[in-house]
N, C-alpha and C positions, 0 to 999 in steps of 0.2 A: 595063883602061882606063888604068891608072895608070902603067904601061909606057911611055907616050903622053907622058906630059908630063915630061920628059927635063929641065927645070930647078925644076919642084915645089918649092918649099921647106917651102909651113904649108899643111894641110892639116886643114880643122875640119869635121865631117861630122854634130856632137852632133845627139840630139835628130829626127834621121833612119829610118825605117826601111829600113835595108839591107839586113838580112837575109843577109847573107850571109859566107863566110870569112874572118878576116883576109889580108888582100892581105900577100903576103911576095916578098923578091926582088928590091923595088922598085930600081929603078936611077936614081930623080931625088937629088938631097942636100936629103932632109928633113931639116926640124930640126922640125917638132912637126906633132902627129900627136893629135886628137884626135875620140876614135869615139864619146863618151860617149852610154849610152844608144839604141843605133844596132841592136839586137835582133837583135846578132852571134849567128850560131847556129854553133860549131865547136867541136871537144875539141881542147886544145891538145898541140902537139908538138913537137918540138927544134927545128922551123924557124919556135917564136916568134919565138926573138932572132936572127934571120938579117933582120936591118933594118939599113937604111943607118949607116953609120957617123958621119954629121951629124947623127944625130938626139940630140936633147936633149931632147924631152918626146912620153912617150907615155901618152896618156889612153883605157880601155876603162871607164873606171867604169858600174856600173847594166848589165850586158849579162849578166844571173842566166842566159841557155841560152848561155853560152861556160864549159864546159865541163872537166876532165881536173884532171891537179896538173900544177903548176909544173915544167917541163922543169928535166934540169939544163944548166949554162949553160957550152958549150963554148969560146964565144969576146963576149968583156966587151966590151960598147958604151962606150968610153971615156968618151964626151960623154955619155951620161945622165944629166940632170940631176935627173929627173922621173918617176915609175912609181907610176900609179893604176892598179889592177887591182880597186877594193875594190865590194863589190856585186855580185860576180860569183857566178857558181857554180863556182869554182876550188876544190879542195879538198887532202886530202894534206897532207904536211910541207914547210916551207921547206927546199928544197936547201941544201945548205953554199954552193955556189956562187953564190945571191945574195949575199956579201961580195965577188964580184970587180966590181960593181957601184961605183966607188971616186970615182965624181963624185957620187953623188946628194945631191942637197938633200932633197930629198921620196919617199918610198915611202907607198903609202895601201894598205895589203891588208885593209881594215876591212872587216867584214860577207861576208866568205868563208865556205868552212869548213873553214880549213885546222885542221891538228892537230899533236899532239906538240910538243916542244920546241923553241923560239929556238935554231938555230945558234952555236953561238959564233962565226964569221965574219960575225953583224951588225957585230960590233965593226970589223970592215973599214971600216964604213963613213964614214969621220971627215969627210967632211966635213955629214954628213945635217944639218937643221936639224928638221925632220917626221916623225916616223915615228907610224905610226899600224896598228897590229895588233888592234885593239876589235872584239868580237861572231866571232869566233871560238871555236874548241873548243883553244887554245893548252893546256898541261898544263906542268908541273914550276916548276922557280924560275927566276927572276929571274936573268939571267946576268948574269956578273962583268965581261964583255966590254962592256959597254954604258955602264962607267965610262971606256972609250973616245971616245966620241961626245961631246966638248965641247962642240959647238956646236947643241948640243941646243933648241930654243926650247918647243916643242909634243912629249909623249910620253904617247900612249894605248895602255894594257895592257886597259883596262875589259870588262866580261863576257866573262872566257874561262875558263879554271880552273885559275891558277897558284897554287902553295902557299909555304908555309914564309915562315920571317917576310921582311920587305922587308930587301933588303943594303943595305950602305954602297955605292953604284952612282951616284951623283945628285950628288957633291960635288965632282964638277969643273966641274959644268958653269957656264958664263959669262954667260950672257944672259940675260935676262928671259924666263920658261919657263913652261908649263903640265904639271901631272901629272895624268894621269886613271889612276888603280890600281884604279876601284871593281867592285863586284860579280864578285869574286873568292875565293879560298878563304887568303886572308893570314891568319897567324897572327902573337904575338908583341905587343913593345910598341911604342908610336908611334916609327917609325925615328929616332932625336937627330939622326941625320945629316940629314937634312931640313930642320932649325931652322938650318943654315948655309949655306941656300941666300936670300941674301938679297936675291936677283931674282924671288923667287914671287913667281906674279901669282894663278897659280889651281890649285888640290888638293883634287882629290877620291878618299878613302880609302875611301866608304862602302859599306857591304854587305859586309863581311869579318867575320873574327872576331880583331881586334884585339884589345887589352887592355894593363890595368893602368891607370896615371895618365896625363891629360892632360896634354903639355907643361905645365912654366908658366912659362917663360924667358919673362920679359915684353916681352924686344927680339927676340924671334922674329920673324922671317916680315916684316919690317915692308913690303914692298910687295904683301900679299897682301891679295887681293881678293873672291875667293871658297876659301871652306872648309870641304866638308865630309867630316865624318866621322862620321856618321847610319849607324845600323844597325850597330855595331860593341860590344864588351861595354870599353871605353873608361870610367874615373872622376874623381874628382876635379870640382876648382873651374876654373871658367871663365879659362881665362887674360885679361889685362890690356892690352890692347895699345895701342901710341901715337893719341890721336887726331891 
């Protein structure tokens, strides 16, 4: 049907039951494209990203019988701006090939279940403002590639099973930001580099196996809002902070 309508641009279908394949091929110039929740039943295949080349947001979130791992990605949709995939039943390693992804603002692949290691070609992605990779089976460290991503606002690692202590990876970033690292396998002592981010708004470390002293740089963190670090073998006296 979608064949049909030859000047399509937005296309919003959330909350539908359609039941059926993603439509690929399309020949109208979408620019967004959202299916969320729409009880897409298909295993995915290299002719995901064979989507119009206007598009700039595409939303499948919540569609847990869609199916397969993540193609790899023969030809980069320039304009994407936007990529929820998260609540799916997508599973497997993140291709390298999601770095040629080089407009995105937002990537959501939360509550998948993908596995193994963060690509080092996230780092491609400079100009992301969102990434959000939480409630996965992720494994290894923290890559060094991710002190790329300046314009970082919002950054969830939360319940997957990344190890080794937290890098120096967070110190560029500019904006006023959230970290969610919790219920994870971190070891190590509270990263210092952290205490020089001084657009936290919100940090949550908990559920790890941290350790040693609590910060106690009392000009730390001063726009931070929420902070926890609960569940961790973490000592010391309460830091001091401005009221």
């Amino acid at each position: 049907m979608l064949h049909n309508f030859t000047t399509l641009e937005i296309l919003s279908l959330s909350y539908i039951n359609i039941s059926s394949p993603i439509p690929v091929n399309i020949s109208s110039p979408l620019r967004y494209v959202d299916l969320e929740y729409t009880h897409l039943r298909c295993v995915l295949t290299e002719s995901f990203f064979l989507l119009p080349n206007s598009l700039e947001t595409l939303i499948l979130r919540g569609n847990d019988l869609l199916k397969g791992v993540l193609p790899k990605i023969h030809r980069s949709n320039t304009l994407l701006m936007e990529l929820d995939i998260s609540y799916t039943g997508i599973s497997g390693e993140l291709p390298h090939s999601i770095g040629t992804f080089s407009s995105l603002n937002i990537l959501y692949l939360g509550g998948c279940q993908f596995s193994g290691s963060i690509p080092d070609s996230i780092g491609n992605l400079t100009q992301i403002t969102e990434l959000i990779l939480s409630h996965n089976h992720f494994t290894g460290h923290i890559r060094s590639t991710i002190s790329k991503l300046k314009h970082l606002t919002y950054l969830d690692l939360s319940v997957n099973s990344f190890s080794g202590e937290i890098p120096d990876v967070f110190s560029n970033l500019q904006e006023q930001c959230s970290l969610y690292l919790y219920h994870n396998n971190f070891i190590g002592p509270f990263p210092a580099s952290i205490l020089n981010l001084t657009h936290l708004e919100f940090l949550d470390m908990s559920t790890n196996s941290l350790s040693g002293p609590l910060p106690s740089k009392e000009s730390m963190l001063p726009k931070i809002t929420k902070l926890d670090l609960s569940y961790n073998s973490l000592n010391g006296t309460i830091p001091s902070w401005p009221v």
